[in-house]
N, CA and C of each residue as an Amber inpcrd file, in Angstrom:
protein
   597
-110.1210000 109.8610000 151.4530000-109.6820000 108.9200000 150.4130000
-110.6690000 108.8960000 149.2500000-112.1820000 108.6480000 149.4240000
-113.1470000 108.9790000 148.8890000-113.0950000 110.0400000 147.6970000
-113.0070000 111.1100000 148.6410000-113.0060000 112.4400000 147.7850000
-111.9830000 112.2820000 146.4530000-110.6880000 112.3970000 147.5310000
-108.9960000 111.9420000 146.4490000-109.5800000 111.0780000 145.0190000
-110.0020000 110.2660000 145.0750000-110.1370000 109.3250000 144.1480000
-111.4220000 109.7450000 143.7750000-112.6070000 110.3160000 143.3600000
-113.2560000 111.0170000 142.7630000-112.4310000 112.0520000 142.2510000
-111.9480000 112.8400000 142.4840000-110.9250000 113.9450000 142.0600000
-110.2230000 113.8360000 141.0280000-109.1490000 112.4470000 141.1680000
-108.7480000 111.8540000 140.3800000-109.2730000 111.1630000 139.4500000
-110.6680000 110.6560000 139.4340000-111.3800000 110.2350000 138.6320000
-112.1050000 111.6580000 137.3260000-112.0960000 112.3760000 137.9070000
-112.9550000 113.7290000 137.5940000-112.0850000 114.4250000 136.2690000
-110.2130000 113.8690000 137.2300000-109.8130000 114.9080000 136.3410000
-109.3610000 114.2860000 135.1650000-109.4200000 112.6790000 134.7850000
-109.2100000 111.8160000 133.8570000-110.6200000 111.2540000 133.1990000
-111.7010000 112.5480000 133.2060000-113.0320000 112.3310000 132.7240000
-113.6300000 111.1980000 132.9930000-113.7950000 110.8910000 134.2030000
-114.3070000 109.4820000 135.1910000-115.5900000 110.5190000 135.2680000
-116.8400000 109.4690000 135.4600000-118.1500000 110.4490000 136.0590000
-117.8260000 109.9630000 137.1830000-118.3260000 110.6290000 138.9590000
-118.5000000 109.7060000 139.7870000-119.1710000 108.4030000 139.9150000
-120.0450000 108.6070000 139.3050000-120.6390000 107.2680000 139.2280000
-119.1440000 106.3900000 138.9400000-119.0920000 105.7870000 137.3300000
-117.8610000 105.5430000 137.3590000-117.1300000 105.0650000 138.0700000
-116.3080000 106.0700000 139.2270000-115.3930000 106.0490000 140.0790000
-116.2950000 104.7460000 141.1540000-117.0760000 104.9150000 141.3240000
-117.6950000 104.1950000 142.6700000-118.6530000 103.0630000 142.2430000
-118.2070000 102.9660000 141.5060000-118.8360000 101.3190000 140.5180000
-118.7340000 100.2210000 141.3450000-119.9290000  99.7850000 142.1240000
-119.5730000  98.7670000 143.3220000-121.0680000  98.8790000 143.7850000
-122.2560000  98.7080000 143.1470000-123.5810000  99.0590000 143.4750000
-124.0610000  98.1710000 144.6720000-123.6040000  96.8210000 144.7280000
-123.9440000  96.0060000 145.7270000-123.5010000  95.9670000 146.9710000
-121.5000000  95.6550000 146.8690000-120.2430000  95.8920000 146.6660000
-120.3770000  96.2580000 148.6560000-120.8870000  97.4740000 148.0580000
-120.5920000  99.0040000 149.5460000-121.4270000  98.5510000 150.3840000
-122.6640000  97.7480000 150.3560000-123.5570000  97.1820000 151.4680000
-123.2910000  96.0190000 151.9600000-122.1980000  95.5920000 151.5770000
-121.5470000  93.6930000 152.7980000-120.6610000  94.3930000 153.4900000
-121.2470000  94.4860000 154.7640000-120.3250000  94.7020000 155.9790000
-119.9220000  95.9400000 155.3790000-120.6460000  97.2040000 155.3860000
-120.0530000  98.5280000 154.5590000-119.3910000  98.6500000 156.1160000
-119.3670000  98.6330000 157.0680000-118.3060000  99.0480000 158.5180000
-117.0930000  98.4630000 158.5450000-116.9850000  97.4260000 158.0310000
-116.0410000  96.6660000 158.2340000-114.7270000  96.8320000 156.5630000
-113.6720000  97.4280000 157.5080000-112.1760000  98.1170000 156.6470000
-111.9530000  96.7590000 155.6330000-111.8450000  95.8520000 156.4020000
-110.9880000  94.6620000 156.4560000-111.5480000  93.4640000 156.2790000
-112.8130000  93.4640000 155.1790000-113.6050000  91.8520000 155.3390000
-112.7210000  91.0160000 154.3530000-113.0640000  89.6000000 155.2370000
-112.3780000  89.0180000 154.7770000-113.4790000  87.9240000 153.6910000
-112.6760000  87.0580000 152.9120000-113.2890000  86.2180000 151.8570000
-112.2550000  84.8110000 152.1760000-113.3920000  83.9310000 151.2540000
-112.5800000  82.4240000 151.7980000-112.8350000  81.5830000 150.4320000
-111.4220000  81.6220000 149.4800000-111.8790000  80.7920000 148.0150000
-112.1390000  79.5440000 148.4400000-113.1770000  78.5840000 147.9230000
-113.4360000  77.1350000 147.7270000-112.4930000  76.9710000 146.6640000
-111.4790000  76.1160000 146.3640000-110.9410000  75.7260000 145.2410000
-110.9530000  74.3950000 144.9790000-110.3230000  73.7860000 143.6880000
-110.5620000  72.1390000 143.9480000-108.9030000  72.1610000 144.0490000
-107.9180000  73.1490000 144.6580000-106.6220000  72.6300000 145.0750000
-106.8700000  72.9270000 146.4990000-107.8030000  73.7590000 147.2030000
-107.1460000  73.8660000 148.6180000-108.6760000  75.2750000 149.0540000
-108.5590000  75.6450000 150.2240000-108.8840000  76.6950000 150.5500000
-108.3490000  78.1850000 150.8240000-108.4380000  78.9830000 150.6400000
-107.6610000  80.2180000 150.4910000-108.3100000  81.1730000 151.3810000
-108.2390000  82.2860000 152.1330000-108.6110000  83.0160000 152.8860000
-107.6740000  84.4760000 152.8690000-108.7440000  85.3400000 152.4640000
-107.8900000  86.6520000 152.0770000-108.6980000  87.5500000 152.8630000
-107.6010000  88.5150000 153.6890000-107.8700000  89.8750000 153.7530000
-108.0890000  91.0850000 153.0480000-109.3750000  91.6330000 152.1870000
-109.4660000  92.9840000 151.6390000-108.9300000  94.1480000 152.3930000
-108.3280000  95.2360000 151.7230000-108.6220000  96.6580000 152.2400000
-109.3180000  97.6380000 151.6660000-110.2900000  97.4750000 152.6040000
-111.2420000  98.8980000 151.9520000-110.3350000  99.9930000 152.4240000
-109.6480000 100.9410000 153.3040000-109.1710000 101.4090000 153.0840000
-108.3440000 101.9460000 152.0410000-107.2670000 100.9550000 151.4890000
-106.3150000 101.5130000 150.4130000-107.3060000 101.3210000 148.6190000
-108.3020000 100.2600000 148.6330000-108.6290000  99.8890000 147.7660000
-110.1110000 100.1640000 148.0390000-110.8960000 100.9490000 147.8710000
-112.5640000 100.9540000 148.3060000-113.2950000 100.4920000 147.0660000
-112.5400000 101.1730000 146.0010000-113.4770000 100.7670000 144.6790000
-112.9820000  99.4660000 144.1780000-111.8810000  98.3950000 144.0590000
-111.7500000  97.5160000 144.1110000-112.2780000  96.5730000 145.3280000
-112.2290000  96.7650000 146.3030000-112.9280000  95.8740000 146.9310000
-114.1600000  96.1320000 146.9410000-115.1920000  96.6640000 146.9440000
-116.6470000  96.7020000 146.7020000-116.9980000  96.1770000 145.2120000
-115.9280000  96.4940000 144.4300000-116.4840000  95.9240000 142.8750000
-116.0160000  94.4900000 143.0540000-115.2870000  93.7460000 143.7550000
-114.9370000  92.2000000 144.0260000-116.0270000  91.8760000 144.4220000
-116.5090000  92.4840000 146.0360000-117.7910000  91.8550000 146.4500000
-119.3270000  92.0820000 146.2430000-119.5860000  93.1590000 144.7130000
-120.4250000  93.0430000 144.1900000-120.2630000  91.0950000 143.7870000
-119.3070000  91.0670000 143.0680000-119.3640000  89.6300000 142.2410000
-119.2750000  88.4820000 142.7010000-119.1040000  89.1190000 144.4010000
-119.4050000  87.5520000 145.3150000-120.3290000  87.8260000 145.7290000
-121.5190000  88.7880000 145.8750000-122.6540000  88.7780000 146.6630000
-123.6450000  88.2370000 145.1830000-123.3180000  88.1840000 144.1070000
-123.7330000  87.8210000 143.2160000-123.4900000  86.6340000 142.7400000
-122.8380000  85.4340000 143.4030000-122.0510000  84.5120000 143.0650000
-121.9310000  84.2540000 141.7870000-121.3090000  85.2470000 141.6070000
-120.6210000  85.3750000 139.6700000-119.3650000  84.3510000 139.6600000
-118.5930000  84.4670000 141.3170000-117.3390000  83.3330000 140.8110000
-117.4800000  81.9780000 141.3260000-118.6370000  81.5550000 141.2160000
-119.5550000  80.0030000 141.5390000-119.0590000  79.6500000 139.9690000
-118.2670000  78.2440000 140.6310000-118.0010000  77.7480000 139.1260000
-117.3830000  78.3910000 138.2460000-116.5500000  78.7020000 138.4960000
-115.4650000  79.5320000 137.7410000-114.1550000  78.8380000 137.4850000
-113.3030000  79.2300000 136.6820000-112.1590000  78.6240000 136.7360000
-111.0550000  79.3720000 136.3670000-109.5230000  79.2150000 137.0630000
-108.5500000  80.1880000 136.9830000-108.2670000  79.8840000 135.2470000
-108.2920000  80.8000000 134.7220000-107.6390000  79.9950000 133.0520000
-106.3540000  80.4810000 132.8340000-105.3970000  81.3250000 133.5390000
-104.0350000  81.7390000 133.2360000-103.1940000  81.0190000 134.5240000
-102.0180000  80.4710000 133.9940000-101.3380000  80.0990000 135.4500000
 -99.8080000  80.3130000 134.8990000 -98.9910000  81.3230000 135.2290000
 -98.2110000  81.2820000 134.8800000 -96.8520000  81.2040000 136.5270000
 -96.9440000  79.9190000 136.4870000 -95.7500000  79.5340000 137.7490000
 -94.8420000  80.4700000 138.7150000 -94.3940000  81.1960000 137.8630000
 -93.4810000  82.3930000 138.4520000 -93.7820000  83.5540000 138.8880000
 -95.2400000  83.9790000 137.8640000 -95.7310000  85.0660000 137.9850000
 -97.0690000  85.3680000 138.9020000 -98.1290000  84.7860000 137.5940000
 -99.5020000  84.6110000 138.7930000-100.4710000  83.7640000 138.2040000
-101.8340000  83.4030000 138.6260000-102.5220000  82.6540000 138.6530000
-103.7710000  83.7440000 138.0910000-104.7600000  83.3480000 137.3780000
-105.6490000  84.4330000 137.0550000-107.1280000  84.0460000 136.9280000
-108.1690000  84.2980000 137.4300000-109.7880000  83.6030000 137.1810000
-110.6490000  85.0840000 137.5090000-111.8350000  84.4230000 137.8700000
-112.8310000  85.0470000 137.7860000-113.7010000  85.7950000 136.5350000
-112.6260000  85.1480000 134.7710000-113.4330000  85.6600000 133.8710000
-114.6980000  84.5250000 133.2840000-114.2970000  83.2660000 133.8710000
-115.0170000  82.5800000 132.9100000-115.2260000  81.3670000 133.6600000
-116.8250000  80.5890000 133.4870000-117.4410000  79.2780000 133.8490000
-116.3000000  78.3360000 133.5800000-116.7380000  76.8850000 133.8080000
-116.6140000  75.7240000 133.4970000-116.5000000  75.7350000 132.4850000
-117.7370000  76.1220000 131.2920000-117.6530000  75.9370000 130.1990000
-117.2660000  76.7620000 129.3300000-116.6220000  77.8530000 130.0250000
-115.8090000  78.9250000 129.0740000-117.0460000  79.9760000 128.8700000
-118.1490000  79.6910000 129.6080000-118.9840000  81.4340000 129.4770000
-118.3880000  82.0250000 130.1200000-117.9800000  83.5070000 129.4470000
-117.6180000  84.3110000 130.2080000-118.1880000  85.0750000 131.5240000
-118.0750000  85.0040000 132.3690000-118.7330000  86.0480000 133.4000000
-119.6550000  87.0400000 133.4680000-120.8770000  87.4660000 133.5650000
-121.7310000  88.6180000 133.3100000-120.8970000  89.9670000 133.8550000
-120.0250000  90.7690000 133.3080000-119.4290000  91.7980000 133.7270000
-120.0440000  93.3710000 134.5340000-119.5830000  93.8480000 135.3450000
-120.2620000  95.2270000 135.5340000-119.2820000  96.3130000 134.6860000
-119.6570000  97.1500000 134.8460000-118.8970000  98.5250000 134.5640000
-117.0920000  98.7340000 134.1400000-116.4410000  98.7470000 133.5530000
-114.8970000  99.0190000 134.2250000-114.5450000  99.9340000 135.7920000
-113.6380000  99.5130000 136.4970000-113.5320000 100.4090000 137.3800000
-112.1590000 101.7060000 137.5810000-112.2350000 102.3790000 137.8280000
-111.1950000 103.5470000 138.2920000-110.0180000 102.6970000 138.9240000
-108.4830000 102.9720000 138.3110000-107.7160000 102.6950000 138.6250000
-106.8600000 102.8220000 140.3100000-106.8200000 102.0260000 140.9880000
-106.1830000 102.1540000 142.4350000-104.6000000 101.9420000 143.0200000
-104.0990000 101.5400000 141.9970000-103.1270000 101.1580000 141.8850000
-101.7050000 101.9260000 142.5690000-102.1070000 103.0130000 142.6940000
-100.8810000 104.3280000 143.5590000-101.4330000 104.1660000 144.8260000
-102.1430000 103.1690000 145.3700000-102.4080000 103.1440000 146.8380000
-101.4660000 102.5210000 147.9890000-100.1010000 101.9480000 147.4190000
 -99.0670000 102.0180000 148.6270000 -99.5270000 100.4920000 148.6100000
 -99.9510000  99.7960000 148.4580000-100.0310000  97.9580000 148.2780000
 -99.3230000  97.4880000 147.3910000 -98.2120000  96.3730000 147.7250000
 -97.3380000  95.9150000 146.2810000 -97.9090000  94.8460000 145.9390000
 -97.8520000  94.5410000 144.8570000 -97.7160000  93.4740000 144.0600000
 -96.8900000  92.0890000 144.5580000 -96.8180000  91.6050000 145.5870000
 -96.0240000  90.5670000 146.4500000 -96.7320000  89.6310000 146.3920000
 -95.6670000  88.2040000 146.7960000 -96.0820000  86.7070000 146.8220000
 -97.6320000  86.8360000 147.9460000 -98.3740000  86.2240000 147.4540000
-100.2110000  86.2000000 148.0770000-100.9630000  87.5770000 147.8880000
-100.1820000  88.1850000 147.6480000-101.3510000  89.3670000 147.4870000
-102.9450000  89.1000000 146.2570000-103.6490000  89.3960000 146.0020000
-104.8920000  89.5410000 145.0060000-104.8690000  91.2290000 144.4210000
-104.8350000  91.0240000 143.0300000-104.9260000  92.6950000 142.4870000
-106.1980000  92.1540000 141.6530000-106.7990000  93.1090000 140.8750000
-107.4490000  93.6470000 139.6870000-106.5020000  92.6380000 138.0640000
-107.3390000  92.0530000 137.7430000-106.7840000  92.0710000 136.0620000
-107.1690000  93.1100000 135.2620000-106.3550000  93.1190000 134.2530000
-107.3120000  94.4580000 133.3190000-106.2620000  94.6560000 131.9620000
-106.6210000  95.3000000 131.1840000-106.3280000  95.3310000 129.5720000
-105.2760000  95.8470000 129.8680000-104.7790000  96.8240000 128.5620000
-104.1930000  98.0680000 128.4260000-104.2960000  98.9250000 128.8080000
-105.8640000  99.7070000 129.0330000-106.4530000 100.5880000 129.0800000
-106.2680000 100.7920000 130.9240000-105.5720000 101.2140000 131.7910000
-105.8180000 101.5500000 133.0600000-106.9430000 101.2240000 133.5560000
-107.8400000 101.5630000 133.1260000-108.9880000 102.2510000 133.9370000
-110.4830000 100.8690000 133.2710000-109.5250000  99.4610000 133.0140000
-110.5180000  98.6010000 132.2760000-110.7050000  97.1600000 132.9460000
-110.2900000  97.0530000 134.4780000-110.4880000  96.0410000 135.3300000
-112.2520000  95.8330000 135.7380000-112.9280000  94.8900000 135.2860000
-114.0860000  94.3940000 135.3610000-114.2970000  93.1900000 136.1950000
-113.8900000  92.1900000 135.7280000-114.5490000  90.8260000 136.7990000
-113.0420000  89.9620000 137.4000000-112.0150000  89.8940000 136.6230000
-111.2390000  88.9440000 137.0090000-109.9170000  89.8990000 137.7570000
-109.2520000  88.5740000 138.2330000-108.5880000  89.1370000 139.1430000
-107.2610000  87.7990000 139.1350000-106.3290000  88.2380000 140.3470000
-105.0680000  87.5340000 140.2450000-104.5380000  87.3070000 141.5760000
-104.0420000  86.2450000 141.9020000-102.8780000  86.0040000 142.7160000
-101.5730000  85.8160000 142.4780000-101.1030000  86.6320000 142.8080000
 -99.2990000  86.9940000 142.8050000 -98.4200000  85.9800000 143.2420000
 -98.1010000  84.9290000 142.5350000 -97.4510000  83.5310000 142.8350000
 -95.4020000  83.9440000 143.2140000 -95.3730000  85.2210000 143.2750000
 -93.9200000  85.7990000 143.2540000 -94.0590000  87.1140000 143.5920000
 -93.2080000  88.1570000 143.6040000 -92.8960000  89.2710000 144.2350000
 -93.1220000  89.7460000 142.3700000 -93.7610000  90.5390000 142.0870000
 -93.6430000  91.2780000 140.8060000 -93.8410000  92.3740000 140.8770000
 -92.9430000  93.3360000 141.3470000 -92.7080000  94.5060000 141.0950000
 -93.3010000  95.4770000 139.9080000 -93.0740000  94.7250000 138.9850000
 -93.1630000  95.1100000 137.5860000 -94.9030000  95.7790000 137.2830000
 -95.1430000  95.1470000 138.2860000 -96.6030000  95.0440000 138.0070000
 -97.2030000  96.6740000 138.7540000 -96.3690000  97.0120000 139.9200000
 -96.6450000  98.3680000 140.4250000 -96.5770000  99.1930000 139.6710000
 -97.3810000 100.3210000 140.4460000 -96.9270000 101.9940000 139.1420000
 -95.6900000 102.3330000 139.3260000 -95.1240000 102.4920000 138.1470000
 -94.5180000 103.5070000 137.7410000 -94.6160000 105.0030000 137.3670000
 -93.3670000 105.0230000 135.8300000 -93.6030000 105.9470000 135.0990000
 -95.0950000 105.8100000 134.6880000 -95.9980000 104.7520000 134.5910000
 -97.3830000 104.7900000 134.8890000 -98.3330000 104.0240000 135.8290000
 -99.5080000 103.9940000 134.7960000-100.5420000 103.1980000 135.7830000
 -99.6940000 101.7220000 135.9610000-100.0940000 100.7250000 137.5070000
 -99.7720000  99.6480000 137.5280000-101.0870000  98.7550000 137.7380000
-100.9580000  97.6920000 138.6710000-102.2830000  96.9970000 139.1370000
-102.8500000  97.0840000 139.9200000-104.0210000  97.3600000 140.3180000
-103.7820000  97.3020000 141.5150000-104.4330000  95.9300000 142.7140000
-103.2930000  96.5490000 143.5280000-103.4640000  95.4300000 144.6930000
-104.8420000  95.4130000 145.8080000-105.5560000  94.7190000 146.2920000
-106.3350000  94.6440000 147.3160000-106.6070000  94.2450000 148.0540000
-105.6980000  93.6960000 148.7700000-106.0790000  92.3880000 149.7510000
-104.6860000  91.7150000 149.7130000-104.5700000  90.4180000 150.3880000
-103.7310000  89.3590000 150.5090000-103.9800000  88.4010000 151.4420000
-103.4740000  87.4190000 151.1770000-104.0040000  86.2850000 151.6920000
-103.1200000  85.9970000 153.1080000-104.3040000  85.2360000 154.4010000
-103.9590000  85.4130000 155.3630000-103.6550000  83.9620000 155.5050000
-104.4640000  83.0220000 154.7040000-104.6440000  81.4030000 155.6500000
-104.7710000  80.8870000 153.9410000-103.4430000  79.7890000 153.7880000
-103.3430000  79.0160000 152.1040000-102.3080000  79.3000000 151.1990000
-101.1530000  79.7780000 152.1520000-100.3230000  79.7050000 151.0420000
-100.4580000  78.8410000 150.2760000 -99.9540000  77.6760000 150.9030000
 -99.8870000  76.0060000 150.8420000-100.2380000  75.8140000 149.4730000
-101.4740000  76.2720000 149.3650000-102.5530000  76.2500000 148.0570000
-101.6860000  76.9640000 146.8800000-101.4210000  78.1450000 146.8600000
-100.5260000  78.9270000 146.1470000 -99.2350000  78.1890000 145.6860000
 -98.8480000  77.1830000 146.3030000 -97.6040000  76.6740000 145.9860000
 -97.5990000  75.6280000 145.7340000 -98.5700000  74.8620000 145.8000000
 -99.3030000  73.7450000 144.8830000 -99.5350000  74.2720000 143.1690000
-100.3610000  75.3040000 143.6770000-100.7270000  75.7150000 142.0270000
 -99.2800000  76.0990000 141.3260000 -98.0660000  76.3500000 141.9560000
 -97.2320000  76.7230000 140.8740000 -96.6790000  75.7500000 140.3320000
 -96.4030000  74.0490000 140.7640000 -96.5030000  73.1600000 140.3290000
 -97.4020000  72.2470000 138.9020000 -98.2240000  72.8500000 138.9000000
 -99.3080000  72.6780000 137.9370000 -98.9240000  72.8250000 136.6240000
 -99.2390000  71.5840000 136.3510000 -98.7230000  71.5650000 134.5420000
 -99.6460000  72.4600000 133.2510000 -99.1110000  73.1750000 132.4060000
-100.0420000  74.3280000 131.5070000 -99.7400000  73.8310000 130.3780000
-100.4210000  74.3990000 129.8020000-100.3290000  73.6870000 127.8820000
-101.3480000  74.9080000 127.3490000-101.2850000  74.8300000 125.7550000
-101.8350000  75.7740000 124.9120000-103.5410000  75.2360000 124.9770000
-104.3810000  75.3720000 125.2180000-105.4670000  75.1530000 125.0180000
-105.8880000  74.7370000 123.6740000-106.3380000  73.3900000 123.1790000
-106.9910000  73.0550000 121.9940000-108.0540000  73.9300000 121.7570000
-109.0290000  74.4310000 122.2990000-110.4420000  75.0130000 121.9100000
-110.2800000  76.6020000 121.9310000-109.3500000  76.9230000 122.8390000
-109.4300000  78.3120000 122.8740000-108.0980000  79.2960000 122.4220000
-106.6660000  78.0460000 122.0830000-105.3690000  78.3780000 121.7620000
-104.6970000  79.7340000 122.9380000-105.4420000  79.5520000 123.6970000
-104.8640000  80.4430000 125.2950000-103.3370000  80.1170000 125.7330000
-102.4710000  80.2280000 125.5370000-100.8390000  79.4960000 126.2320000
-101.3010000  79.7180000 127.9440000-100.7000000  79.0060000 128.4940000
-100.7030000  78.9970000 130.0930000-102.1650000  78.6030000 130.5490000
-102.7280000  77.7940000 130.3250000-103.5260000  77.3040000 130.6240000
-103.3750000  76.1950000 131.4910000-103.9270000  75.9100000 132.4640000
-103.6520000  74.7390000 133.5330000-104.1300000  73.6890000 132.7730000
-103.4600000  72.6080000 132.7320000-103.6100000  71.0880000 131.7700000
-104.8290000  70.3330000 132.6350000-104.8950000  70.8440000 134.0140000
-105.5230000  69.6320000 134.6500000-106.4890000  71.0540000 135.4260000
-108.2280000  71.0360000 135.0930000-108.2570000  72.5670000 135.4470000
-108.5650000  73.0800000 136.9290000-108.6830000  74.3590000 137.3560000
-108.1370000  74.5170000 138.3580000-109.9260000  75.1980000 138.8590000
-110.4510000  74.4520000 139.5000000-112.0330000  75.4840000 140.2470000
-112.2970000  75.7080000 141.1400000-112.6380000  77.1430000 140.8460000
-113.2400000  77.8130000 142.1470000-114.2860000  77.8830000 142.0890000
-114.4500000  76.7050000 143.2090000-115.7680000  76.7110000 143.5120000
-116.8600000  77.6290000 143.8750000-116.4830000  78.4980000 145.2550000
-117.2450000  79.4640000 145.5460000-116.5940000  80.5520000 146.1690000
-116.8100000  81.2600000 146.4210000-116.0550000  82.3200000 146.8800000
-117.3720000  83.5460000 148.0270000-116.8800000  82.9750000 149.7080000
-117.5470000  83.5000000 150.8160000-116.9060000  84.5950000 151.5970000
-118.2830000  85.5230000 151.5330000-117.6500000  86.4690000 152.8320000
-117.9560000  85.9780000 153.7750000-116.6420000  86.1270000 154.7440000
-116.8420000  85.4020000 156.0410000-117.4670000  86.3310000 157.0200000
-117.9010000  85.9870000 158.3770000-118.6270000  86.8040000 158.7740000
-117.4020000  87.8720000 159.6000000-117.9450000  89.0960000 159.9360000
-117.5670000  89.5400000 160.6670000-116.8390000  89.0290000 162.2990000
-115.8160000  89.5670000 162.6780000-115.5610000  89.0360000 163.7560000
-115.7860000  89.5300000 164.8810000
């Protein structure tokens, strides 16, 4: 899988480095396929399964930014009811996140875009997912590859829907300070975000 995705990185002028952007990332529980994480939120607790398997460079570049507690005090700032929920770019006070690298796109790895899953956020640009990320509040297809790049998926949540379906309830408005649309009116924090231990 490794190789594949260097390859693919190689032949879309990725350096390896690049491709394997996850410096911390690869040393929490590097044995373990399947670690899991547990959001603190101020709606609920959340508990997600990663796959290092389908996703290696997305999940090591996630848990660079929790072994770094980059998403301490963070807050989701997109909530769009139907679609998804979005954080990990920015504090309390709207600092943005200290970012690493962009990472190599994963997205053709056979994970959909479905109600609880967690993907990658990212620009236009494929290959420009850095710190934030999403929960899939609906089945969005749309969001898989196609005729091109899609999102990609990494994980999904095992323990909180509950939480997920609270937040789609949540009232949004345009932001006065930052004119953002879909912004949660009443805001939404994540507190901390733990790897749980091995089992």
């Amino acid at each position: 899988m490794r190789q594949f995705l260097y390859l693919c990185a190689a032949l879309l002028g990725f350096s390896v480095a690049q491709a394997a952007e996850a410096p911390k990332g690869q040393y929490m529980q590097p044995n373990n396929l399947f670690p899991k994480v547990r959001f603190i939120t101020s709606a609920g607790m959340i508990t997600v399964e990663l796959d290092r398997i389908r996703a290696p460079i997305a999940v090591n570049n996630f848990l660079s930014y929790v072994s770094l507690k980059a998403y301490d005090n963070t807050i989701f700032h997109r909530l769009e009811p139907d679609f998804v929920v979005q954080g990990g770019g920015y504090k309390q006070n709207m600092a943005q996140v200290e970012e690493f690298k962009p990472i190599f796109n994963e997205s053709g790895n056979g994970l959909k875009n479905q109600f609880g899953s967690i993907a990658m956020a990212r620009q236009n640009d494929p290959h420009s997912a850095t710190s934030q990320f999403y929960f899939n509040l609906n089945d969005n297809s749309s969001l898989d590859p196609g005729r091109g790049w899609g999102y990609t998926v990494f994980g999904q949540i095992q323990e909180g829907f509950e939480v997920l379906e609270a937040i789609k309830t949540m009232e949004t408005h345009t932001d006065p300070v930052t004119g953002w649309q879909n912004v949660p009116k009443q805001p939404i924090l994540l507190k901390q975000v733990v790897l749980l231990p091995e089992a």
